[in-house]
N, C-alpha and C positions, 0 to 999 in steps of 0.2 A: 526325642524327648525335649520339652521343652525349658527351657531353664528360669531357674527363680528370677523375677524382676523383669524379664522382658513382657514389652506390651505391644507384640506383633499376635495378629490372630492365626487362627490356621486357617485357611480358607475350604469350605464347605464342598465335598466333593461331588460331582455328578450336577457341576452347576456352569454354565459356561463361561470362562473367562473372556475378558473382553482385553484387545491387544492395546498395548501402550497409548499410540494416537486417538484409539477410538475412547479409551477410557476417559481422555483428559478433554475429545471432545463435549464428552458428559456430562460434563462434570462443568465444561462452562455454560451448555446448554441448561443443566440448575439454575447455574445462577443472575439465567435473563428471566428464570422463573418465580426465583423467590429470592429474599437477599443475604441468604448465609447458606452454606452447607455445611454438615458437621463428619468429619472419618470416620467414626465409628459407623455412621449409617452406611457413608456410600460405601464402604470396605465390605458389609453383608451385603448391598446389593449388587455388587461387582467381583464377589467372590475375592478376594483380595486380602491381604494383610495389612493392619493399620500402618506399618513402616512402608506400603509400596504407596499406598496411598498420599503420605506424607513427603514421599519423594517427587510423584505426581504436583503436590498443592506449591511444592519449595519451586520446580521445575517452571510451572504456569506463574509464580510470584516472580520470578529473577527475568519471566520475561514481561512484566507488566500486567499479565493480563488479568490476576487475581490479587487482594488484600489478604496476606493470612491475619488470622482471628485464633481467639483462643479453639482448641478442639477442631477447627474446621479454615471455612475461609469466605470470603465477601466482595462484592464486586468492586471491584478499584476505584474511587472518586475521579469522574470526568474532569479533567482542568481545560485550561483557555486555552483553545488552540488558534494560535498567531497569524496573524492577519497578512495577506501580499506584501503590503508595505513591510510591517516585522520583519518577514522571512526575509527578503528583499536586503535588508540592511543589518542583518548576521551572517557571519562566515561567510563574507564576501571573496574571499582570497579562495575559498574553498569552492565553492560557487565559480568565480571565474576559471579556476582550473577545467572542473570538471564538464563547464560548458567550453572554452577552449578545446578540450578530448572530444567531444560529441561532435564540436563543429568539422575535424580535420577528418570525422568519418565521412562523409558526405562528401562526394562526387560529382565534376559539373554533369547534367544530364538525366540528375536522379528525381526523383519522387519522393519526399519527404512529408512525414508524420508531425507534428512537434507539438507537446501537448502545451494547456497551459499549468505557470509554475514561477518559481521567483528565476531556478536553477536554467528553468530551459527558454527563460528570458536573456541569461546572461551568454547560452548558446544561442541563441538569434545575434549575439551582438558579435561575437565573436564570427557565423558566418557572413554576416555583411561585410564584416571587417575584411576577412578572407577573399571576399565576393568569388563567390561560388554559383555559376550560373546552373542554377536547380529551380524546382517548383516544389514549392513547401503548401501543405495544409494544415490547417489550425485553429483550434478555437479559442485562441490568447489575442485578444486584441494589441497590446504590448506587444506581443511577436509577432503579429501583423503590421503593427507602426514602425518597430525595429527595423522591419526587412524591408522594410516597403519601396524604400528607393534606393534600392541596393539591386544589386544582377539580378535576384533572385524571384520569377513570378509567385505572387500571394492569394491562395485559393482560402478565403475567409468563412468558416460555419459560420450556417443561419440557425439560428434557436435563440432559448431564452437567457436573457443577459442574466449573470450571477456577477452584482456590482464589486462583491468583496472581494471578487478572484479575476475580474475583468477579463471575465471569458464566457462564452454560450456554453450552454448542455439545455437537455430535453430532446423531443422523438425528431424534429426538425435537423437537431445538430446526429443525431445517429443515423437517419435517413439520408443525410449525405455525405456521411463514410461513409455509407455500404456501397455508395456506387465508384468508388476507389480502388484500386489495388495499388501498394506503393513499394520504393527499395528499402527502406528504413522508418522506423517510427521510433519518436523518443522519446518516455514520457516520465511523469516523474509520479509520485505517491508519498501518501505521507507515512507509510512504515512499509520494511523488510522482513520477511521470515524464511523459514523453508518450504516452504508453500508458495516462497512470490511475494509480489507488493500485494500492499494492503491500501484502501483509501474509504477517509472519512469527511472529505469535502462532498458537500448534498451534488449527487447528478455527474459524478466524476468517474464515479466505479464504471456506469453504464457507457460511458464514453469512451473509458480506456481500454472495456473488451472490444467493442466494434474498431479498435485502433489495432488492439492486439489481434484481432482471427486473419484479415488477409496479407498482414507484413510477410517482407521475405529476411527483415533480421530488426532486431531491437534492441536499444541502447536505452535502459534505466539512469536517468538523469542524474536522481539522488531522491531522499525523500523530502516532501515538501517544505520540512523542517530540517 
């Protein structure tokens, strides 16, 4: 029985519920389609109760990915995402540690990934410093000039220049990963979840799977921010 004051619904039976992940991918898949949802509706169309839904809308907010709104919710306002340089000259300390860690993975002998990044600029600096006689590829020009006259040989992607990030991506730069197999790839992204990194620099997704299908381990730099 349901008690006075509450404003959960009962969910409609003989209708199929849709599991936790799959619901909340729905739900952001709405909102590349129109710019608010409201619980009341998706709770009938998801068979659901307005408080699971609400947990859902709180769940997808505490991680960015939604604005809640009255009733419902709204897609997040896109802000300035910070430029090489930016990233470059924040959480420096943080940054040299964690490129410091990546570099003392690496092995003379090996075959190395390194994408580009502010983080995985500060690991170039760190393995030349090391000198680590390896063979690195890479489509960071930075971590091409870092390494360059250090132990290390430097196998440079051809594609198209992205001046903001001073690194290649397009079919040129993926067309010469695939003919790679390497010991390690390092790469970095601009968000974390449980799903993996995320990346929202133009040409960088497609670049970090042909980085990621033939490694034989990988070290997540940090996110690009």
């Amino acid at each position: 029985m349901a008690h006075a004051g509450t404003t959960s619904e009962i969910p409609v039976r003989g209708r199929r519920r849709l599991k936790k992940e799959e619901r909340r991918r729905q739900i952001l898949l709405e909102l590349k389609l129109r710019p608010h949802v409201r619980i009341s509706e998706l709770s009938e169309r998801f068979n659901v109760s307005t408080e699971t839904l609400r947990r859902d809308f709180d769940a997808l907010a505490d991680e960015g990915l939604v604005a809640r709104a009255h009733g419902g919710a709204t897609a997040p306002t896109q802000g300035h995402y910070p430029s090489l340089d930016e990233r470059a000259n924040a959480r420096i300390e943080e940054r040299e540690r964690i490129g410091k860690r990546a570099a003392e993975l690496v092995q003379d002998g090996e075959t190395v990934m390194i994408d580009s990044g502010s983080t995985t600029i500060e690991m170039a600096r760190a393995l030349a410093y090391l000198g680590t006689s390896c063979t690195v590829i890479t489509n960071s020009i930075p971590v091409a000039m870092t390494l360059g006259h250090g132990a290390a040989q430097i196998l440079l992607c051809p594609g198209e220049y992205l001046a903001a990030e001073s690194a290649v991506i397009g079919t040129e730069t993926l067309e010469f990963l695939s003919r790679y197999n390497v010991d390690r790839c390092m790469i970095g992204s601009s968000g974390f979840s449980e799903e993996g990194p995320s990346e929202t620099v133009r040409g960088f997704a497609a670049v970090n799977h042909y980085r990621l299908t033939p490694v034989a381990s990988c070290f997540p730099c940090s996110s690009r921010y």
